[in-house]
N, C-alpha and C positions, 0 to 999 in steps of 0.2 A: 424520159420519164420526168414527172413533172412532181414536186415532195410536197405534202401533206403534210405541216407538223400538229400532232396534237398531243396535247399537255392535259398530262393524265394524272391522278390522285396521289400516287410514291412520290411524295414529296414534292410535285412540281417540276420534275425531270422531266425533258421532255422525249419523243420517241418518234421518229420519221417513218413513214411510214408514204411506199410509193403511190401514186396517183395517175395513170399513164392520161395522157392528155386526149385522146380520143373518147374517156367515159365520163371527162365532163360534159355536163347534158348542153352548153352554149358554144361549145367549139363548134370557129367555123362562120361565125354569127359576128358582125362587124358593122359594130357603133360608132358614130361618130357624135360628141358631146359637146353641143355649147353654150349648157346650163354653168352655171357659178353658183355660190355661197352653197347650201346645202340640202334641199330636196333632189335637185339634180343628179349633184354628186352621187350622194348617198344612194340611189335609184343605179347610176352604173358603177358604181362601186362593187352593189350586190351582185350585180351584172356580169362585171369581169370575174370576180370571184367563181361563178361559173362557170367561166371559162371565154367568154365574149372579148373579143377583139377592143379594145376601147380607147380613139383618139379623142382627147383633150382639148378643144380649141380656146383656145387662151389669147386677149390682147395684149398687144407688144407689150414690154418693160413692165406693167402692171400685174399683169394677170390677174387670175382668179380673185377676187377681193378679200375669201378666207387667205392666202397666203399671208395675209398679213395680220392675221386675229392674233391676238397675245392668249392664253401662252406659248413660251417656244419651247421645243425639244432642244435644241440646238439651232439649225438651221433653219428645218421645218415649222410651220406653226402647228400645234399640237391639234388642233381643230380641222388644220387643211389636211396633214395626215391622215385622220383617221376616218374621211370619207374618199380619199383617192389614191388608194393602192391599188396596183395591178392596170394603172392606166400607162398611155404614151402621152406627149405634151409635145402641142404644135403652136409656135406663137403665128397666128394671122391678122394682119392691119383688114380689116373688113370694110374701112371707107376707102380701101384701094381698091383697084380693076384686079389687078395682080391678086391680091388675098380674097375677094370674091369666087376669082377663078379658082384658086385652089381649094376655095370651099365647097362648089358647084362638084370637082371632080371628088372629093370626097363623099358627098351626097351620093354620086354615082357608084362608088365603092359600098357605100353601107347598106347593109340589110334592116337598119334604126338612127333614126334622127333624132336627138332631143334638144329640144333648146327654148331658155326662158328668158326673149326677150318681152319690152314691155309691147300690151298689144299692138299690133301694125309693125312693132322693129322689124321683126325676120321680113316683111314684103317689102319692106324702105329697101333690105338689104340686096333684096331678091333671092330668098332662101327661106320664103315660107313655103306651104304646103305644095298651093298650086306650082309653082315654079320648080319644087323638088320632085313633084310626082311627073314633071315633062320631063325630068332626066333620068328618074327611077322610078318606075311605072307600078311597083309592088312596093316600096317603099315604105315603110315603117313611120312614124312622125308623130312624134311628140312632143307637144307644147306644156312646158308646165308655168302655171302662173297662180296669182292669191284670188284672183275670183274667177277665172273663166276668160276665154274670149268672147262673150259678149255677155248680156244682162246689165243692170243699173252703176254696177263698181268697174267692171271694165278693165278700164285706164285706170283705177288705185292702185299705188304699187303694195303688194302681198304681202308685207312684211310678216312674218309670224303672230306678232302681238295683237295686230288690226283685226287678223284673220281668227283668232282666236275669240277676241273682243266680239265679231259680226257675227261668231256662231252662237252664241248665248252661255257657252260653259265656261267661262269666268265667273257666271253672275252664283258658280258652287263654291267659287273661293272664299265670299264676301265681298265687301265694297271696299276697290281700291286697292286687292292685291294683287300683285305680279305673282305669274306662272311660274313653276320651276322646272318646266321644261319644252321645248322646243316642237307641242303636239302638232300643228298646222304645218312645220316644216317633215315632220318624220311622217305624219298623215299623207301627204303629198309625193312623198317619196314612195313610200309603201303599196300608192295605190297606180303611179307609172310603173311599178314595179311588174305589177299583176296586171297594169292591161296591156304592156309590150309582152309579158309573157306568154298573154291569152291572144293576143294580137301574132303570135309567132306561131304558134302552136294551130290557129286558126287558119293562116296563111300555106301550111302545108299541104291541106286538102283544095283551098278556094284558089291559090295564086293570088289572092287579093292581098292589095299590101292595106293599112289604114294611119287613117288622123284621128289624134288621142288628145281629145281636149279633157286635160288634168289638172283642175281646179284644188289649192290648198284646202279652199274653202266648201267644196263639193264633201272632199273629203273627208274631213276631221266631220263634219254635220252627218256625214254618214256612221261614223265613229260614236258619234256621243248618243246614241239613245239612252241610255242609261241618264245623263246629264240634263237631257231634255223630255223626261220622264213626265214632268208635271203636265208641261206645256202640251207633250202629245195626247193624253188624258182629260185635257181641259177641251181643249179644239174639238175633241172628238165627244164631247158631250157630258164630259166628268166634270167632277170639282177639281180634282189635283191634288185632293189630300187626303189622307197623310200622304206625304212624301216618302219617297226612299231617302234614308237615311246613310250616304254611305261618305260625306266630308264634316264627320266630324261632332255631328250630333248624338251619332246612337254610340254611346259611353261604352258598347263594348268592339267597336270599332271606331278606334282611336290612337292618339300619339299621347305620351306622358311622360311627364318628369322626371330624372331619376335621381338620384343621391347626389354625382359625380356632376349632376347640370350637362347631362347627356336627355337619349331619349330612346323609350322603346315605343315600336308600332303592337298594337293589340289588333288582332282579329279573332273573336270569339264568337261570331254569329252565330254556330251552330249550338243546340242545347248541351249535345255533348261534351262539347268544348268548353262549355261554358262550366260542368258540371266539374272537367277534369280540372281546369285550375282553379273553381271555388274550393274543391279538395286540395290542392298544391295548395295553397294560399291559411288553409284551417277554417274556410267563412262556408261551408256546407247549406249554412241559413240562408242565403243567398241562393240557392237552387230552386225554382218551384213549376211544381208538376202541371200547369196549369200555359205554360207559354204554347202557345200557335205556330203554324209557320210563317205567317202574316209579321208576326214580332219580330223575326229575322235581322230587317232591313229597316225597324221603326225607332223612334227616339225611345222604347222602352216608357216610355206615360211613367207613372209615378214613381215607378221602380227606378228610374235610370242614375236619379240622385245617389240613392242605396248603391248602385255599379259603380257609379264615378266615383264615390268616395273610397271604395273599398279599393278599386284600382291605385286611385291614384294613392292611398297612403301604404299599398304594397312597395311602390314604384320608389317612392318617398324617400326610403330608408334605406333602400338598397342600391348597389352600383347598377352601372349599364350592363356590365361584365356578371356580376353576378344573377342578374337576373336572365340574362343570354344560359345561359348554366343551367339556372335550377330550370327555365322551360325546355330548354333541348334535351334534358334531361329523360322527360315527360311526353314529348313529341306532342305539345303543346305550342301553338303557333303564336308568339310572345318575342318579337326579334327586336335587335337594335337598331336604331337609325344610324347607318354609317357614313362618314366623311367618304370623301373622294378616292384616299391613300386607304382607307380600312376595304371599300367596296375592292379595290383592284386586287388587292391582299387575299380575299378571301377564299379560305379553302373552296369554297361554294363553285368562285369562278377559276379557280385553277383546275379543280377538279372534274368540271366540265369543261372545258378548254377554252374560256372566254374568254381568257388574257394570253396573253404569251410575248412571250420576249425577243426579239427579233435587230440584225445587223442592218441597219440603214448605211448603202455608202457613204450620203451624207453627213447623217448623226451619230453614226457608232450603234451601240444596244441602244435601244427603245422598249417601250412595254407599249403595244397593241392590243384593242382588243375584235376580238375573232366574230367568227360569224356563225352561228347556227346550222349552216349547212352542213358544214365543215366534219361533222360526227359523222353524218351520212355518206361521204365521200361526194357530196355533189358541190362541194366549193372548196378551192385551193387559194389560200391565203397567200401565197410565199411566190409569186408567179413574177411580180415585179414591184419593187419599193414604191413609193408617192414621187412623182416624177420630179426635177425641176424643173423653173420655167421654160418652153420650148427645149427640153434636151431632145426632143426626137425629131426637132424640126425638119433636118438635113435631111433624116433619114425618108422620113414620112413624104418630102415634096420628091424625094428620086423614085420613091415607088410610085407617085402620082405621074410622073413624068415631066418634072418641073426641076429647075435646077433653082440654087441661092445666087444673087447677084447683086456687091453691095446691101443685103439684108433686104433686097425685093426679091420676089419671086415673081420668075418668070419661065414660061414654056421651054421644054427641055428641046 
């Protein structure tokens, strides 16, 4: 039996609870990984959690390049952790004959390949498609990269920020600001995620295995309609105005100041919402019978001065804390913007099991955070810690049939 922990609302205590390993829905199913930094990861991370088989191909002494992002738990870096639990780790020299070879037989073991070299790497290597589908003929194969294997960008290396920049939904932030968060990488990840899934799921009736050109860039552009609202509107014969108003302009979805020089988020698009904290608040004259559903999502036209005022000089005067209060109160959707240590804190996430606390051999306790599946019984977090570099090496080339010799491998 394989343990489920999930961290339940009494306090944060937590309660085990069995999981036997045949009713995760990917046992049985065996990946081999040699993606790095974080769409990759992230992508068999979800993977394993399922229950998937998952080798780590990692280069000598370096490895992974997150292994070394700051912050650290301890040992681990806090970032390399928290997309590779439940994996194995293989360190292979891939400009050797030797670590080729033992990558070629791993291909042949796996029912999924993923790997984000830059275009052409994996055929330099001899471990692109064409080459893995002559030793694995149903084979699974996924490439992820920031634009594609082919098209005008190519050859750009994908970083998140470029890829973000080329889709147009920066241009909701303003001019000149950085994102605060990692869309084009978790875009990317999300969508290998769904087409190995669709790709498995599909290959049980065809025997057909497939190649999964998974672009960052494909992705997050898939994501953002909302973002590129105007643009689709215009193209297709509109003006593009008004716009949807959802960063920042329509005064009742918004961020504000608070007493403490903290901050709460406001979302009151609906009339009623909006009714229920003009009442919380004492400004009732602020309600009027006359709004559309068209106004929902608009800068509010003349009115929206009269909103932002009144917001902001509630917010004004009052803490973050006390205003978390008197709207939860109300079940009035009126929240704080939380730090890093308040979000992991929160009853919200303990309560739904999205953190929990866990023995790293390496680190001692850690605080993790969990995965979604996990309520449903379709992913078991606790299967295996974030590997170290090449701990499974030994293991992984005797099942291959290769033995270690002087730190080469070679046929067993």
């Amino acid at each position: 039996m394989r343990r489920n922990r999930r961290q339940r609302a009494n306090g944060g205590n937590m309660e085990y609870e069995p999981i036997p390993a045949a009713v995760l829905p990917l046992t049985g199913i065996c990946i081999v990984d040699f993606t790095k930094l974080l769409p990759g990861p992230w992508c068999t991370q979800l993977l394993a959690d399922m229950g998937a088989e998952v080798i780590k191909v990692e280069a000598p002494d370096i490895g992974d390049p997150s292994r070394h992002n700051p912050p650290r738990q301890r040992e681990h870096s806090a970032y390399f952790a928290s997309v590779n639990r439940n994996k194995r780790s293989i360190e292979l020299d891939l400009r050797s004959a030797a670590g080729v070879e033992a990558a070629r037989r791993l291909i042949g073991w796996a029912d999924v390949m993923l790997e984000s070299f830059a275009v052409g790497g994996a055929a330099r290597l001899g471990i692109d498609y064409r080459s893995a589908r002559m030793i694995n003929p149903d084979i699974i194969y996924c490439s992820i990269s920031g634009f594609g294997q082919d098209g005008p960008l190519a050859a750009s290396s994908g970083h998140d920020l470029v890829v973000q920049a080329m889709t147009g939904v920066l241009s909701t932030a303003g001019a000149g600001e950085m994102p605060q968060f990692q869309a084009a990488d978790y875009a990317g990840g999300a969508f290998a995620t769904i087409a190995i899934l669709s790709a498995l799921y599909r290959r049980r009736t065809s025997g057909e295995g497939a190649f999964l050109d998974v672009a960052m860039f494909d992705s997050l552009l898939a994501m953002s309609t909302a973002a590129l609202g105007q643009g689709l509107a215009r193209a297709s014969g509109g003006s593009g105005t008004p716009a949807l108003e959802a960063w920042g302009r329509n005064p009742r979805y918004a961020i504000y100041a608070t007493r403490d020089r903290r901050y709460v988020g406001v979302s009151l698009l609906e009339p009623g919402l909006w009714a229920k904290f003009c009442e919380a608040i004492g400004r009732p004259d602020l309600v009027f019978g006359d709004e559309r559903p068209e106004d929902r999502h608009s800068d509010h036209g003349e009115r929206a001065a009269l909103y932002r005022t009144a917001i902001t000089n509630y917010c004004a005067v009052r803490t973050m804390d006390e205003i978390d209060q008197a709207m939860r109160a109300r079940d009035i959707p009126v929240c704080p913007v939380l730090n890093a240590d308040e979000a992991l804190a929160s009853p919200q996430a303990l309560a739904r099991g999205m953190v929990y606390w866990d023995t790293d051999p390496h680190d001692g306790k850690v605080l993790r955070i969990g995965n979604p599946l996990a309520r449903a019984g379709l992913a078991d977090l606790h299967r295996r810690p974030p590997p170290r570099l090449g701990a499974h090496t030994r293991d992984i080339l005797d099942e291959l049939g290769l033995a270690t010799e002087q730190g080469k491998t070679e046929p067993a």
